[in-house]
N, C-alpha and C positions, 0 to 999 in steps of 0.2 A: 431703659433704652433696649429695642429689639437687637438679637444679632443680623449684619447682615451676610454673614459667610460663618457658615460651622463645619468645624471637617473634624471626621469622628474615627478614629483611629483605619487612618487611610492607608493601605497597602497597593504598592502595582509593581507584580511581576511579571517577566516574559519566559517562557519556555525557549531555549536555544541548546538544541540537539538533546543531550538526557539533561542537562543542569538546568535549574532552576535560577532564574537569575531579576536579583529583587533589588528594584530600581528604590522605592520607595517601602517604607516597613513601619507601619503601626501610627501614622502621623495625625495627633489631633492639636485644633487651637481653633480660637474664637473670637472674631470681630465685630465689633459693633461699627453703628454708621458714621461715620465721619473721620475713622480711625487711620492711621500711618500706620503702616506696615512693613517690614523687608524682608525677604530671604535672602539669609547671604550662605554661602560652602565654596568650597572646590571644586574645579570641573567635573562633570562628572557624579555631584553628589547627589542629586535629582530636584536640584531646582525649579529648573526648567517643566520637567513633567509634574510635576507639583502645582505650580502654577496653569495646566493644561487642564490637569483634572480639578483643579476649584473652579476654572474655565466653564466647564464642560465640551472641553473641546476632545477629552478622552473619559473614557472609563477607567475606573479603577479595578482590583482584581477582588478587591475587599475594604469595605468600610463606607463611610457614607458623607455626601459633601449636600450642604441647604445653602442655595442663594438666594435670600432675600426672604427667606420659608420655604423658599420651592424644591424639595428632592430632585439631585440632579442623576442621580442611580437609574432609575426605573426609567427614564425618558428616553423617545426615539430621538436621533439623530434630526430630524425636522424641531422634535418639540425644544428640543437643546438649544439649537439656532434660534429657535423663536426666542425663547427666554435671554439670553447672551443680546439679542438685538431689543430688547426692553429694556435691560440693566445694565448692561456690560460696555465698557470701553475698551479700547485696547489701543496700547504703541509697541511697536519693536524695535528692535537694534539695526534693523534694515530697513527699517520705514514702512515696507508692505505698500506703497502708491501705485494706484495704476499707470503705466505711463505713457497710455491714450490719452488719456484724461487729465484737465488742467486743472491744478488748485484746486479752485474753484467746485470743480464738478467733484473731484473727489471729498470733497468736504459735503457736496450733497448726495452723492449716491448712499449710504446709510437714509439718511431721513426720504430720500426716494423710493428704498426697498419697503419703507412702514407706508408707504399711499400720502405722506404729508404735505400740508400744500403751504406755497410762497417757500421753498425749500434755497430756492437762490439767492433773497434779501435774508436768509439765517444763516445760511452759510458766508458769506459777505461777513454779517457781523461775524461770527466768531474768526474769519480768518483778520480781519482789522484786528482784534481781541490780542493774537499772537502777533499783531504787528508784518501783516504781507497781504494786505487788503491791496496794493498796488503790484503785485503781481498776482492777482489773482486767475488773470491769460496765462503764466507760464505751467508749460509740463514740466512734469521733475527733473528729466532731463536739463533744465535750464537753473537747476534751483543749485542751491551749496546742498551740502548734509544736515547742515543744522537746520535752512529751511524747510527744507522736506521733513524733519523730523516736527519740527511747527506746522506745518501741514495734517501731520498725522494727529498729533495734536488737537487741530481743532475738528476734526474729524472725530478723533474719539469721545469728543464732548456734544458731537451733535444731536447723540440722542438722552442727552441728558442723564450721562448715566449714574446709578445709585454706587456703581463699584468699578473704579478703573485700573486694569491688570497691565502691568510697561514691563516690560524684559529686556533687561538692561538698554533701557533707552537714551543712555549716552554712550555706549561702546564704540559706536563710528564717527563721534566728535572729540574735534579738539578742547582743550581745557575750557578757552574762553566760553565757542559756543557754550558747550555742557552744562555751564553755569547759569546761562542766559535760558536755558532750556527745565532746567532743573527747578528756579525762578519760578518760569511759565507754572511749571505742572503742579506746585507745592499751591500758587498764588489761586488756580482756577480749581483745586483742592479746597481751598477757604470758601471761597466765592461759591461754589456749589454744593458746598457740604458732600463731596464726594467720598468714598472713602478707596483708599490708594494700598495698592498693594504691588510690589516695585519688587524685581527680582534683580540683585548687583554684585558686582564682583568689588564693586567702588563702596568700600567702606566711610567715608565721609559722606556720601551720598545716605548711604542707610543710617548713618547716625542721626541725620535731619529727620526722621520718622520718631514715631510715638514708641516703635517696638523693632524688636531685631530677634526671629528665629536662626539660630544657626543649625546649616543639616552639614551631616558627614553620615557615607555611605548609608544615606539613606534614611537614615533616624534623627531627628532633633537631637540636640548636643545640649544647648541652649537656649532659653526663650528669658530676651530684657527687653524690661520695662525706661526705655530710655531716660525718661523725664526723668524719673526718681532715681535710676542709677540703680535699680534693684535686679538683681540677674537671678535666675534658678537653673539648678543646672537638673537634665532628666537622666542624668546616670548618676 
């Protein structure tokens, strides 16, 4: 089995006044397709930007990230977007919804931005899929949290993608939702042979994954193999 995400000893730092200051430092690992994933640390440990740059939503200062084959180093900032809107899903801890736009639309403007056609009977299905096919008229505004995050939801599934990226996508729900949500995303993970890469501060959350990198300041600490319960440690 191909990998579909390979990050090969990934560094990113930022120059601030004379110091040098190194968000990320030397970070590799390697997934194949259909795989669970988590990053879990501490504030601050560079989860987040980690996940930005397998994105290709940033650059790194040094090292090299492949989605799906494709070098995401050397790409312009158009060609980056294109790729991301081929392969790439995404949820966040704020949802990211338009809030012109009802359910509905925003569940098609993705498959709208690729020229795809009958965009409104796919969207339909996938928002029924997460169970809000009947408010499909409502703006976010009218939704709960947990809704909207179901929304985001089947919007990141609208283009089918080979690798879905969620940043801590229970942080602004409550327990019950979170669980109903978590559910959702694990269940359309099976169903599509996605493979999931989930950034958490929610340790029971990252244990439902196949694996669990841990970062501190920067550097992997840890990388388990949840199933088998085999841990290795990189220090």
């Amino acid at each position: 089995m191909s990998s579909i995400l390979r990050v090969q000893n990934l560094t990113k730092s930022y120059q601030s006044g004379n110091r040098t200051l190194t968000v990320l430092d030397n970070v590799s690992f390697d997934l194949q397709a259909g795989d669970t994933f988590s990053i879990v640390g501490p504030s601050g440990s560079g989860k987040t930007t980690l996940l930005g740059l397998c994105a290709g939503l940033d650059r790194a200062s040094s090292g090299s990230v492949y989605l799906n084959n494709v070098q995401l180093d050397n790409l312009t900032e158009d060609q980056r977007a294109q790729v991301r809107n081929q392969y790439v899903g995404f949820i966040f801890q704020n949802f990211q919804l338009m809030p012109t736009l009802t359910a509905l639309e925003n569940v098609m403007v993705p498959m709208e931005l690729r020229g795809e056609k009958g965009v409104s009977k796919r969207a339909l299905e996938l928002l029924d899929r997460v169970g809000l096919a009947a408010r499909q008229h409502h703006y976010p505004m009218q939704l709960s949290g947990g809704e909207q995050q179901r929304v985001s939801l089947a919007r990141a599934f609208s283009n089918q993608p080979k690798i879905l990226f969620a940043d801590e996508p229970t942080g602004n729900l409550d327990t019950e939702t979170s669980e109903k949500v978590v559910n959702l995303i694990f269940e359309l993970n099976r169903e599509k042979g996605t493979t999931l890469v989930l950034v958490t501060h929610d340790l029971e959350l990252a244990a439902k994954t196949g694996r669990i990198i841990r970062i501190k300041g920067g550097s992997v600490v840890s990388d388990t193999i949840t199933a088998d319960r085999v841990e290795t440690s990189s220090r």
